[in-house]
VOGU-3710 file (C-alpha; in Angstrom, 3 decimals, decimal comma):
1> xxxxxxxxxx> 32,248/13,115/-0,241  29,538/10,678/-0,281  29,667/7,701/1,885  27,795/4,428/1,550  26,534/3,419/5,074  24,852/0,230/4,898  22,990/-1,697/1,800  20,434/-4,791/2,864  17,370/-6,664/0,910  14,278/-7,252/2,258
11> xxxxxxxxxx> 10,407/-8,415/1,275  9,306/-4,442/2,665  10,245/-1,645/4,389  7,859/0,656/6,441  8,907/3,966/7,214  7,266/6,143/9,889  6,709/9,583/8,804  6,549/11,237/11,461  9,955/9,662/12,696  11,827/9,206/9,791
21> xxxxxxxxxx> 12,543/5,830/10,914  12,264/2,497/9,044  11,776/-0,776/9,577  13,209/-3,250/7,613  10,606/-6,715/7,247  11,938/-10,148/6,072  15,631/-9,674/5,745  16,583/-12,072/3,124  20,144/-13,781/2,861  18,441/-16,926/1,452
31> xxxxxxxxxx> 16,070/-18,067/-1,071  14,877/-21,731/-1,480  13,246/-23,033/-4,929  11,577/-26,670/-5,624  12,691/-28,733/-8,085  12,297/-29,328/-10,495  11,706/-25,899/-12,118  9,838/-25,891/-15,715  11,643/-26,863/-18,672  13,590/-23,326/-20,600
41> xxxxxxxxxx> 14,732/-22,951/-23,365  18,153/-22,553/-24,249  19,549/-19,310/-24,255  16,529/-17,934/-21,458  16,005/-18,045/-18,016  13,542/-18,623/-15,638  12,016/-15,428/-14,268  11,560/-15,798/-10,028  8,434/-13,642/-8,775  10,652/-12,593/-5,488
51> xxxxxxxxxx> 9,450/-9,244/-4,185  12,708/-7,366/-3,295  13,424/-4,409/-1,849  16,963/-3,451/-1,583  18,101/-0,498/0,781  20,969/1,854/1,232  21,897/4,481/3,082  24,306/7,213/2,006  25,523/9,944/4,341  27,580/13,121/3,348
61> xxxxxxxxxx> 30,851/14,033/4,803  32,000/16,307/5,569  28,805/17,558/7,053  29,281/21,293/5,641  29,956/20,252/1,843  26,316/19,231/-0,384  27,186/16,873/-3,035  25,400/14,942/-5,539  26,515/11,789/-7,157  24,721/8,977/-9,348
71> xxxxxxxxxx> 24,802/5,477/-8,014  23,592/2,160/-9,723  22,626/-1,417/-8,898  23,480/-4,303/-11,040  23,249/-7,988/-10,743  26,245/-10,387/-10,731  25,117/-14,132/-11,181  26,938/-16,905/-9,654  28,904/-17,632/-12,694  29,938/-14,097/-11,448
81> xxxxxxxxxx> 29,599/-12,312/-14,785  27,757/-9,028/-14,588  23,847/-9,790/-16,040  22,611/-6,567/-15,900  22,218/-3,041/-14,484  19,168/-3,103/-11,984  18,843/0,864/-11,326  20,627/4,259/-11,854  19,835/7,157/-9,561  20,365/10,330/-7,821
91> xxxxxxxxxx> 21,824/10,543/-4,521  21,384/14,241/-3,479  22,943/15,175/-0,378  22,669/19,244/-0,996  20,259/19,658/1,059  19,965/16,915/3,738  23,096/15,098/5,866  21,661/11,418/4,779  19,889/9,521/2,189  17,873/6,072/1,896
101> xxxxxxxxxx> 17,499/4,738/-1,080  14,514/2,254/-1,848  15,114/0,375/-4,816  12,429/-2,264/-5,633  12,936/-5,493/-7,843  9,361/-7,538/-8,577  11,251/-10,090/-10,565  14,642/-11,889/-10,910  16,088/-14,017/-13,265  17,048/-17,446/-12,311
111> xxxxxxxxxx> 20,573/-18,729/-13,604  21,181/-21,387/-11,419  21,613/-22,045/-7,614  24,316/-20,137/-5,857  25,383/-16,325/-4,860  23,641/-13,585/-6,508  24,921/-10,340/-6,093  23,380/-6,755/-5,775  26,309/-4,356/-6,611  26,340/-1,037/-5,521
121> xxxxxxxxxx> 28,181/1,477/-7,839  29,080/5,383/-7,127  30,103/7,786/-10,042  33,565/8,967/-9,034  32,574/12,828/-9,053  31,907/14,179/-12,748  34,423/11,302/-14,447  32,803/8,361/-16,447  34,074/5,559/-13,645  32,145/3,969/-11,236
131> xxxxxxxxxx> 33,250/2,526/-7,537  32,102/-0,530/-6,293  31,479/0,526/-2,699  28,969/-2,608/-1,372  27,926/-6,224/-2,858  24,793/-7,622/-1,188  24,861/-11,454/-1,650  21,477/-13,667/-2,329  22,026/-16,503/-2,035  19,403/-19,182/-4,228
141> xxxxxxxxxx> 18,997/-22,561/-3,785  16,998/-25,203/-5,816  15,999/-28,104/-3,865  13,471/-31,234/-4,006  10,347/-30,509/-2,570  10,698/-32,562/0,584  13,975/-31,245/1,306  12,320/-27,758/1,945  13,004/-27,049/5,345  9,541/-24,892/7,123
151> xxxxxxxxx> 10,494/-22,539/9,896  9,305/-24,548/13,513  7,167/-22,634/15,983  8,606/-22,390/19,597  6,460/-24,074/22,006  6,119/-20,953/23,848  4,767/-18,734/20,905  1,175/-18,911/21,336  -0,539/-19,834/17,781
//
């Protein structure tokens, strides 16, 4: 069986090769835009240059069984209806115990301010369904210019 450990987005990820290890830089939860955003058209969308990275980890178990499985990514919108599948891949755990999965999205479309969602999907062994087994929320908001709130520096970090 193939378990889903932990899904999170990010601006990067690092990972050390001689470690294995990875570090995760500029978790995001929250995005800020300025209004107003340019006029579209109806029936498109405005298209957000956000460098994303999102990240899972899978694990096998039990330990002694290798299993592959196909997972996928798609994007729910706050009006909550399903836009559109993000990625499709492998996760092979035949040979290894766990798996990290480095999905990159350059763009995303802009339907309004509120909860975007990264679902995580795993074929159900060799059947056509899919399991939702993580959601990793985003959430956007558009706000005036002046509104825009800039991180403040402690007066102890030197600058």
């Amino acid at each position: 069986m193939i378990e889903h450990v932990w899904s999170v987005l990010c601006q990067r990820a690092i990972l050390d090769r001689n470690t294995s290890s990875v570090s995760l830089i500029d978790i995001i939860e929250e995005f800020q835009i300025q209004d107003p955003v340019p006029p579209i058209e109806e029936g498109k969308t405005l298209t957000l240059s956000i460098p994303i990275t999102l990240i899972s980890l899978w694990n096998r178990n039990p330990e002694d069984l290798p299993i592959i499985a196909q997972a996928r990514v798609l994007l729910s919108v706050p009006t909550r209806e399903v836009v559109k599948e993000i990625s499709t891949y492998s996760v092979d755990l035949s040979e290894k115990l766990r798996l990290r999965a480095f999905i990159n999205i350059p763009v995303l479309q802009f339907w309004g301010s509120g909860i975007y969602r990264f679902v995580i999907q795993l074929q159900d062994g060799e059947k056509e369904n899919w399991k939702e087994v993580a959601s990793v929320p985003l959430k956007i908001v558009m706000q005036p210019a002046q509104e825009i709130a800039l991180p403040e520096t402690s007066k102890n970090t030197p600058l």
